[in-house]
DOSE-383145 format. One line per field, with one value per atom (N, C-alpha, C, O): x, y, z; atom name; residue number from 1; residue in one letter. Coordinates in pm, 1 decimal. Example, Ala and Ser with C-alpha at 12.3 -4.5 7.8 and 13.67 -1.06 7.14 Angstrom:
// DOSE-383145
east: c(1319.0,1230.0,1320.0,1423.6,1285.0,1367.0,1290.0,1340.9)
north: c(-569.0,-450.0,-330.0,-331.9,-225.0,-106.0,3.0,113.8)
up: c(780.0,780.0,780.0,846.5,708.0,714.0,787.0,803.9)
a: c(N,CA,C,O,N,CA,C,O)
k: c(1,1,1,1,2,2,2,2)
r: c(A,A,A,A,S,S,S,S)
This chain:
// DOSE-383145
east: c(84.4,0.0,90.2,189.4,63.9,135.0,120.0,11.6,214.3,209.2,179.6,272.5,67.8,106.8,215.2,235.2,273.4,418.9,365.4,443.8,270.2,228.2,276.3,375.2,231.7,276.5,423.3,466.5,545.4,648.1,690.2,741.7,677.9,748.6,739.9,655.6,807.3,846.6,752.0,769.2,594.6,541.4,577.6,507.6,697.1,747.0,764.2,799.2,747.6,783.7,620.4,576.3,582.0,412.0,360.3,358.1,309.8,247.1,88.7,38.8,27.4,-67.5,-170.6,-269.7,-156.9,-213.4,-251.6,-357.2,-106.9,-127.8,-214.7,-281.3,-199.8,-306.2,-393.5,-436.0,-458.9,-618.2,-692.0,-803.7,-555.0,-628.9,-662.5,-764.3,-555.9,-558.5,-693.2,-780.0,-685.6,-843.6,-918.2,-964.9,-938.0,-1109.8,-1118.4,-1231.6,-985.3,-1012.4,-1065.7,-1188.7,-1018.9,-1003.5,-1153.2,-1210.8,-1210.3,-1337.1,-1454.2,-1573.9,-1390.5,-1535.1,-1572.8,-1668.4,-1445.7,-1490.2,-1415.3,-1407.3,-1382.4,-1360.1,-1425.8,-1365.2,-1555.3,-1636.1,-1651.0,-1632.6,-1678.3,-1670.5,-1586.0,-1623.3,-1513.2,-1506.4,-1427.4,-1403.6,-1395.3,-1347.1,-1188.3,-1149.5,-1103.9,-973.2,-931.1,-924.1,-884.3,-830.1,-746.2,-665.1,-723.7,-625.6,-469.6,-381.3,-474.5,-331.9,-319.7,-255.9,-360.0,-345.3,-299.8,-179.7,-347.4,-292.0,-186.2,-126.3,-149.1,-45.9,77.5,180.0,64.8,174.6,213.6,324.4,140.8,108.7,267.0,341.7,245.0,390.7,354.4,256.3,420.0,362.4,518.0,614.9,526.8,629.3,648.8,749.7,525.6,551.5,430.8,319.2,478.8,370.7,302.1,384.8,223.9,223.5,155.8,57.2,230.0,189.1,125.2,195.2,-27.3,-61.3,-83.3,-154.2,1.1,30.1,-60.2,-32.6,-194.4,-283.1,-256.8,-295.5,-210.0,-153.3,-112.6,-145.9,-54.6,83.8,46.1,124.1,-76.5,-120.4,-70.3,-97.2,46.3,125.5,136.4,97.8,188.3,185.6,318.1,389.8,339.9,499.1,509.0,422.3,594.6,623.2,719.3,835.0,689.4,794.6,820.9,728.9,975.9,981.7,881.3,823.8,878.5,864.5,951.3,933.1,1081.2,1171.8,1203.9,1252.2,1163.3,1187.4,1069.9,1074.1,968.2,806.8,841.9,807.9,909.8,936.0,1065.0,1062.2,1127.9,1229.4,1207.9,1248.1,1099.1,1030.0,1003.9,1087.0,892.5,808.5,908.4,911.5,1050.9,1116.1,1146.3,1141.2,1179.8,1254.3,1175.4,1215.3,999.3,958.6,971.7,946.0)
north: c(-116.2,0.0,124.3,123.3,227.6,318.4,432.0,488.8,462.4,591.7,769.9,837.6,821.1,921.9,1022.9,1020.0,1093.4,1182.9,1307.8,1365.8,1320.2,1417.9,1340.7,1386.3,1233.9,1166.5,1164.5,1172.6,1151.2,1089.3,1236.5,1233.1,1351.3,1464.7,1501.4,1440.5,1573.6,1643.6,1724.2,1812.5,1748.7,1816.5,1981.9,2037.4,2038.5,2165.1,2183.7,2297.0,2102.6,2095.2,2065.1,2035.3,2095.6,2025.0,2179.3,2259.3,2217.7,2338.7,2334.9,2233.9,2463.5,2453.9,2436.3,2409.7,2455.1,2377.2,2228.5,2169.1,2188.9,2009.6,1950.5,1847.2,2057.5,2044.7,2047.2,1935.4,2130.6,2164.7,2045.9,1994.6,2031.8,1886.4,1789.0,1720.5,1778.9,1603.2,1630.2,1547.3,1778.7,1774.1,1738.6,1625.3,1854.6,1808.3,1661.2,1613.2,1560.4,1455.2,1401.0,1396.0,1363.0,1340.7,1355.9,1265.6,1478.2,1512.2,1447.5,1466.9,1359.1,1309.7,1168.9,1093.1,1166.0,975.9,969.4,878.4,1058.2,1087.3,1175.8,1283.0,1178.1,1247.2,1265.5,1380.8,1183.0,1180.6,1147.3,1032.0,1163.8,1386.7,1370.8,1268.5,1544.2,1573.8,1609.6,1664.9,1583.7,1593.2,1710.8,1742.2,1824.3,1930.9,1975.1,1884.7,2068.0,2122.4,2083.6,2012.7,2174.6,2144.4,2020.9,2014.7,1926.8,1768.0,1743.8,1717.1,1741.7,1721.9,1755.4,1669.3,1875.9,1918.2,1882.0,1864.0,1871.6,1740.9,1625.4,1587.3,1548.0,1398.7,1381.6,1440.8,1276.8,1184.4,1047.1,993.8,990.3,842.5,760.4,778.3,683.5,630.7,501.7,434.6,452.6,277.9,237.0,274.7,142.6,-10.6,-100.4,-95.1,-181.0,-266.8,-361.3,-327.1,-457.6,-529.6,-675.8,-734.3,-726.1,-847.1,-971.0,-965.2,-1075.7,-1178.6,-1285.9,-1350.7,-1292.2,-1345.1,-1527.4,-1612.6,-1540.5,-1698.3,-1741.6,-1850.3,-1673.2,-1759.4,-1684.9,-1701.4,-1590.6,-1534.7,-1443.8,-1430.7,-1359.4,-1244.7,-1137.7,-1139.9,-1001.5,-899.2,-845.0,-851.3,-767.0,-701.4,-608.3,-550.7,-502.9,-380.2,-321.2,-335.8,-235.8,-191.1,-57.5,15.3,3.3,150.8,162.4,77.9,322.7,371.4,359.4,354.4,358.3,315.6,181.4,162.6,88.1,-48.1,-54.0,-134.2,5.7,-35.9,12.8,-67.1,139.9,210.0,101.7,61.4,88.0,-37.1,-147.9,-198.9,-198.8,-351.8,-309.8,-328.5,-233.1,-167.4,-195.2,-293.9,-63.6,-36.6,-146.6,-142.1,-252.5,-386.7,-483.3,-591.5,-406.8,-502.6,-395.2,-443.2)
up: c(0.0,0.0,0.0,72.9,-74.0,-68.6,25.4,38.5,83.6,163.9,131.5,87.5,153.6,74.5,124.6,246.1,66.0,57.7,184.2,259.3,182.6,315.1,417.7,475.2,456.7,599.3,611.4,726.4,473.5,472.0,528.3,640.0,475.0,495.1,688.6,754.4,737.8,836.2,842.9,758.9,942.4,1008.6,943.4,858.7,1003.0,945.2,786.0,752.8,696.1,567.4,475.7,364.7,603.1,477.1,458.0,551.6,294.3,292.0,364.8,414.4,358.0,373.6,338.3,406.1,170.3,78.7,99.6,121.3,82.1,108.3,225.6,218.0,368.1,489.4,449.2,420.2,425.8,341.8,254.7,248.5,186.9,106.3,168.6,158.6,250.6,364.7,459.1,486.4,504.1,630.8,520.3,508.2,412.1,348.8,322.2,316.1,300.6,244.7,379.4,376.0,485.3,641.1,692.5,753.1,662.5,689.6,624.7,646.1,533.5,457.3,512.7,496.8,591.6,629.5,780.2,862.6,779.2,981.6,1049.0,1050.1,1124.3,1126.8,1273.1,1312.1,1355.9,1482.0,1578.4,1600.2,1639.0,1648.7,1484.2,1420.0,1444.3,1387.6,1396.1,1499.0,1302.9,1355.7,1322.7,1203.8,1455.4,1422.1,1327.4,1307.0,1258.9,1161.3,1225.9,1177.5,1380.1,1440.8,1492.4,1597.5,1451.0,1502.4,1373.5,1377.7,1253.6,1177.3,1107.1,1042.7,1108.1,1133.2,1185.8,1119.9,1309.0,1420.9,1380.5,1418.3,1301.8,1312.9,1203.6,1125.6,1261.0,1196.5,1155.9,1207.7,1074.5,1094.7,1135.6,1061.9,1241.5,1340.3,1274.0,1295.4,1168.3,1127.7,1110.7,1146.4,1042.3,944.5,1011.5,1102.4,1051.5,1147.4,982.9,917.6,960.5,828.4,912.9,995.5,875.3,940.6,814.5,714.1,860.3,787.0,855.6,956.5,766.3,830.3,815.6,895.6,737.9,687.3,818.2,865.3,865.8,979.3,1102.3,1196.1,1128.1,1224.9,1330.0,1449.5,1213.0,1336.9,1284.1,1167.3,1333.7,1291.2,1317.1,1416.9,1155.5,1165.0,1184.1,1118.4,1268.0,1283.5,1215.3,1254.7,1089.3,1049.6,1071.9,1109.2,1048.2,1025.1,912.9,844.2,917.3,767.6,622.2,500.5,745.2,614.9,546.2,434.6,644.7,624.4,551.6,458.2,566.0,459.4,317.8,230.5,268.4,211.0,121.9,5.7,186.8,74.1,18.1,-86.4,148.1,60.5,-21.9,-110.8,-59.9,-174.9,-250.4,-323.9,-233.7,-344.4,-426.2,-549.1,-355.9,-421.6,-496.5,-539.6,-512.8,-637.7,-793.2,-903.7)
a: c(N,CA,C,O,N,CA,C,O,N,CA,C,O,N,CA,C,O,N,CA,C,O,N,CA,C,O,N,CA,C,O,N,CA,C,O,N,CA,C,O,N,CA,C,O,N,CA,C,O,N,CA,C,O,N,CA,C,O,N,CA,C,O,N,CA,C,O,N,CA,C,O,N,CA,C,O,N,CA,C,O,N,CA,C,O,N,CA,C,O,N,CA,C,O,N,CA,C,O,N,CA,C,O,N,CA,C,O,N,CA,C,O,N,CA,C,O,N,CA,C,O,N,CA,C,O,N,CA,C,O,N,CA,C,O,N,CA,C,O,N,CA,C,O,N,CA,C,O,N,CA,C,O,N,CA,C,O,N,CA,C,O,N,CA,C,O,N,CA,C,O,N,CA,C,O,N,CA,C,O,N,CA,C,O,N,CA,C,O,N,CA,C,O,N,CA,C,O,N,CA,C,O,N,CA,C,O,N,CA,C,O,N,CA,C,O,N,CA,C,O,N,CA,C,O,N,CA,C,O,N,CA,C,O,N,CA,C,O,N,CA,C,O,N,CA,C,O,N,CA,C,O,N,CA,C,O,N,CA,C,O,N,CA,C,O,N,CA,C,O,N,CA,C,O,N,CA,C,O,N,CA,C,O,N,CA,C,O,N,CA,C,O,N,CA,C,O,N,CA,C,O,N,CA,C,O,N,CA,C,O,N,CA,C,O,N,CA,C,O,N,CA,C,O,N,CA,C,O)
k: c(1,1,1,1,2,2,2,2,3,3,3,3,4,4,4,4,5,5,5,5,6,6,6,6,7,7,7,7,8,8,8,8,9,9,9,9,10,10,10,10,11,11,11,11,12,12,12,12,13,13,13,13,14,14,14,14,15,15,15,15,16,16,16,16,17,17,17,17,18,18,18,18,19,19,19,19,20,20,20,20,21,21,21,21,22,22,22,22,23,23,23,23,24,24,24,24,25,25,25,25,26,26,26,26,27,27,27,27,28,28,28,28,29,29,29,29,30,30,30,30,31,31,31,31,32,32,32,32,33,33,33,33,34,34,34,34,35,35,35,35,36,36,36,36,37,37,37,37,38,38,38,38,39,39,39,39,40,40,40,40,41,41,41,41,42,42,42,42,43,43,43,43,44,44,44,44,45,45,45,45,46,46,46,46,47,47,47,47,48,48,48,48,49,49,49,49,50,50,50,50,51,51,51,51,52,52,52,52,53,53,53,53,54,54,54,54,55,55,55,55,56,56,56,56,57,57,57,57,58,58,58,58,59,59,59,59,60,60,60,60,61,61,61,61,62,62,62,62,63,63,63,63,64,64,64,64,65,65,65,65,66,66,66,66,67,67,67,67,68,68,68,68,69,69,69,69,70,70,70,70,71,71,71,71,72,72,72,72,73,73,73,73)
r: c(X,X,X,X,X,X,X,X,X,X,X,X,X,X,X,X,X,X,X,X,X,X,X,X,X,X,X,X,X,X,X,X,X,X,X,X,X,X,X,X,X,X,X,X,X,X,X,X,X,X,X,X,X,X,X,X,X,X,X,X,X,X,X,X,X,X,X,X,X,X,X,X,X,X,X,X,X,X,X,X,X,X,X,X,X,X,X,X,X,X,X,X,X,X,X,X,X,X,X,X,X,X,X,X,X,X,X,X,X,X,X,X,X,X,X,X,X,X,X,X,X,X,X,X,X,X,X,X,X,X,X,X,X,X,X,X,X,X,X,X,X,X,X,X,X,X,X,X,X,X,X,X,X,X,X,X,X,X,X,X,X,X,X,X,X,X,X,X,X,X,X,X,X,X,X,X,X,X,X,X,X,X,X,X,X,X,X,X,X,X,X,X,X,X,X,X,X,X,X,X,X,X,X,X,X,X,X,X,X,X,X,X,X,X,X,X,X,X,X,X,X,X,X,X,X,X,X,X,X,X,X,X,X,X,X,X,X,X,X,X,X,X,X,X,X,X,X,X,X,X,X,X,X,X,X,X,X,X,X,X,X,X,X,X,X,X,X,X,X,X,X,X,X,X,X,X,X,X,X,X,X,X,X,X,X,X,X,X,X,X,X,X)
């Protein structure tokens, strides 16, 4: 699944444009409560949690470790 490039970037590096897009998108299917502008803003994403339902466990990855599997197909 792909990550979008808003989450990958640094909090301080996201325009406000790109915010705007992510709430209105955020707002159409996260509704109760609603997620503040400055929450979103903050947010980081810390990692993957990938579940391998075959064998019944769940992986924790970095972002970066999710980000290279990808790369390597």
């Amino acid at each position: 699944m792909e990550i979008p490039s808003f989450l990958l970037a640094p909090p301080h590096a996201r325009s406000e444009i790109e915010l705007m897009k992510w709430k209105e998108l955020l707002d159409r299917y996260y509704t109760n409560p609603p997620i503040p502008v400055d929450v979103l803003r903050r947010s980081r994403l810390n990692g993957v949690l990938v579940t391998h339902v075959d064998e019944g466990r769940v992986i924790e990855l970095s972002t970066e470790a999710y980000l290279n599997l990808f790369a390597c197909i």
